[in-house]
Phi, psi and omega in degrees: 000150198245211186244158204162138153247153150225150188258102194281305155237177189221144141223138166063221165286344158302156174207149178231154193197172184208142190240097206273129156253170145319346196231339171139187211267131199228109198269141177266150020267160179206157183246132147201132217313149181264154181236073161347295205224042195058033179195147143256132194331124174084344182231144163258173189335313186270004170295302199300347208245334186273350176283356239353077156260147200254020189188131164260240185162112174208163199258132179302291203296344188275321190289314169321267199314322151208136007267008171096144198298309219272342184294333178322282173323322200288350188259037151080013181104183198255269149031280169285328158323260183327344181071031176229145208233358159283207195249145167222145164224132167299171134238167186276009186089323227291341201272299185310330153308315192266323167309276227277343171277337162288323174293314168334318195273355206236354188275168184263338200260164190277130185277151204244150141229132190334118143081053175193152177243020170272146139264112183308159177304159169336155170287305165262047113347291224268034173018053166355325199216126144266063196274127160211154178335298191306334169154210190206121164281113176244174178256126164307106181295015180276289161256015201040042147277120164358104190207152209230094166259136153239203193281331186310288202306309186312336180263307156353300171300293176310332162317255166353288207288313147091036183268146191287007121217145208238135191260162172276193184223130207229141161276099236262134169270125160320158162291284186303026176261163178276161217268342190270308184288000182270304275234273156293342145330292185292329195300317182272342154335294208297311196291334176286314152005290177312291182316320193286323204259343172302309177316300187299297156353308208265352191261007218015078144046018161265188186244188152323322170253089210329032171274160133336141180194099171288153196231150201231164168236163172244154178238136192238215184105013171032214191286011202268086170298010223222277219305332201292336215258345186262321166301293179312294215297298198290322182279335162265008194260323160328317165091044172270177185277359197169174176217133202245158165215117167249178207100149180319302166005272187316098174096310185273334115294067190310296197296345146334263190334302192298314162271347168310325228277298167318331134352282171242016175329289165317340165280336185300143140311161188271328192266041180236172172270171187218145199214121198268118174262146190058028142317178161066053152318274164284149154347307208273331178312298175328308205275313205274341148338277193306296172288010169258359169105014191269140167268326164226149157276159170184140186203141190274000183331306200267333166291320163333302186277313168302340157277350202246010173107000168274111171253136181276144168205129164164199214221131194279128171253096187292351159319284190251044177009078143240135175269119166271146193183129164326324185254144178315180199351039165086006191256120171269152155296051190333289203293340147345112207276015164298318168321341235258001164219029192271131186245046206218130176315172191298324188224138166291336188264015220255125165294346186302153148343304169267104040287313174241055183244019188078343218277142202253196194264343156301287212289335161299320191294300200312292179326325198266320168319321173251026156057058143273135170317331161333300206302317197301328186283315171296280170356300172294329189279279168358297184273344159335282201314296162341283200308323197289308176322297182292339162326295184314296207292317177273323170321310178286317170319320191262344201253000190228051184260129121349341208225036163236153190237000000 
């Protein structure tokens, strides 16, 4: 089986569509939870599969570095690695290169480097990052070693790794680049593009094990219309199974998003998915997302917030598609010490596992108070589920609208 979308109804700019993998049917718009390093943080398979998300989300550059793509393959794929038996998409590392090489350059502590009893100089010494046509030399945040992608290898890798889709390898733009350095940034885009898709070509759009493995291009160009408008042109003209749109913008600036989004809408194809990458801090990102036309999502947010003590509650008002809720962006406060005999679930109305499972907002509050490992699972599991939810919940919204086509 190969890759396919359909796109089932639209209102306005919404859309609802199913997207068919190898691995099943993944229906849009949809969030979906990172699996970083082949797990999302605190659940394991049957957490994330009891939240009913129908797709996961794991890292190129993270899987490289440890245990590394070929182990990936020797263990039967990222699929079977993991015990999870759905669609997973890769990204191509490229964010991750350029983010962790910027922090890298920025800690006061010293890099260990492999088979030397020395400490290297300050970090930012280590030029981290390194961009040339050819592919970009980064430093491992691990160890500070040396390592070299270019768009071959990034599809290589992924390959290996055996996810039903796969990203190109993109030079990912800061907001503040200048407009000369944006410029060029989409010029190695495109061409890597070019390269990520020569690769895939040669591999016949399998993976390692032998599926179908679709592959999305990004469209990059930071704050630039002109540049925004020209990259999607130059990234759809490519023929990909789908289009991503990326740069810091994108998910961290919303009303940014909103407008890059206005910017090129009219340019996406229609029978493709459209994909906010790092997108879903908050709820409301998700629901304003959606009316901008977008389809799939991904964000380390909500579990990431769910460890440090944020749970989301609220309630999708489909009149005016707002999630309303008594707490700022939808975040209750566990560790509040109003919590601490409140015996009433996180959301009453919430389908998740720790909600209707008795466990109440006391007893959580207690967990999260003593750094019991308990708590990180419940927690995650809840706001996974939120997001997954508010999906379902605009999908019906948009599929029982009367003004829908």
């Amino acid at each position: 089986m190969s890759f396919s979308f359909d796109l089932l109804a639209t209102k306005n700019k919404m859309r609802v569509g199913v997207m068919h993998t190898p691995h099943g049917d993944v229906p849009t718009p949809i969030f979906m939870p990172v699996g970083t390093q082949g797990s999302v943080k605190g659940l394991d398979a049957a957490d994330v599969a009891n939240t009913q998300s129908p797709i996961m989300l794991a890292n190129t550059y993270h899987l490289y570095l440890r245990p590394g793509e070929e182990v990936v393959h020797t263990l039967g794929g990222i699929q079977r690695m993991m015990n999870w038996d759905k669609p997973v998409l890769t990204d191509s590392g490229g964010f991750q290169v350029f983010s962790l090489g910027e922090q890298l350059k920025g800690k006061n502590s010293k890099i260990k480097i492999p088979n030397s009893n020395t400490l290297t100089p300050e970090p930012s010494t280590l030029n981290p990052t390194v961009i040339s046509d050819s592919g970009v030399e980064f430093t491992s945040h691990l160890d500070g070693s040396k390592h070299f992608f270019t768009p071959t290898k990034a599809i290589e890798i992924q390959q290996k790794i055996g996810a039903d889709i796969m990203m190109t390898f993109d030079e990912c733009t800061p907001d503040a680049a200048d407009k000369n350095i944006a410029a060029r940034a989409i010029e190695r885009t495109y061409q890597w593009a070019i390269e990520c898709k020569q690769q895939w070509e040669r591999g016949d759009r399998l993976t390692a094990q032998g599926k179908y493995q679709a592959l999305f291009g990004i469209i990059q160009g930071a704050m630039h219309e002109d540049l925004r408008k020209e990259s999607t042109q130059q990234i759809v003209s490519l023929g990909f199974d789908g289009i991503a749109v990326g740069g810091e913008t994108i998910g961290y600036n919303m009303p940014g998003t909103g407008e890059v989004m206005e910017w090129i809408e009219s340019l996406l194809p229609v029978n493709k998915p459209r994909y906010a990458m790092g997108l879903g801090k908050n709820p409301q990102d998700i629901v304003d997302a959606v009316t901008l036309g977008f389809d799939m999502f991904d964000c380390v947010a909500p579990t990431r917030l769910a460890r440090n003590g944020a749970l989301y509650n609220g309630k999708l008002d489909k009149r005016t598609l707002k999630v309303e809720s008594e707490f700022n962006h939808c975040r209750l406060g566990i560790g509040n010490s109003r919590f601490a005999l409140d015996q009433t679930p996180i959301q009453d109305d919430c389908d998740c596992y720790t909600c209707v499972s008795g466990y109440t907002r006391a007893y959580l509050h207690h967990l999260f108070k003593t750094k019991e490992l308990s708590y990180y699972r419940l927690a995650s599991i809840h706001n996974v589920r939120f997001m997954i939810r508010l999906c379902d919940q605009l999908r019906s919204q948009i599929l029982t609208s009367p003004s829908h086509s």
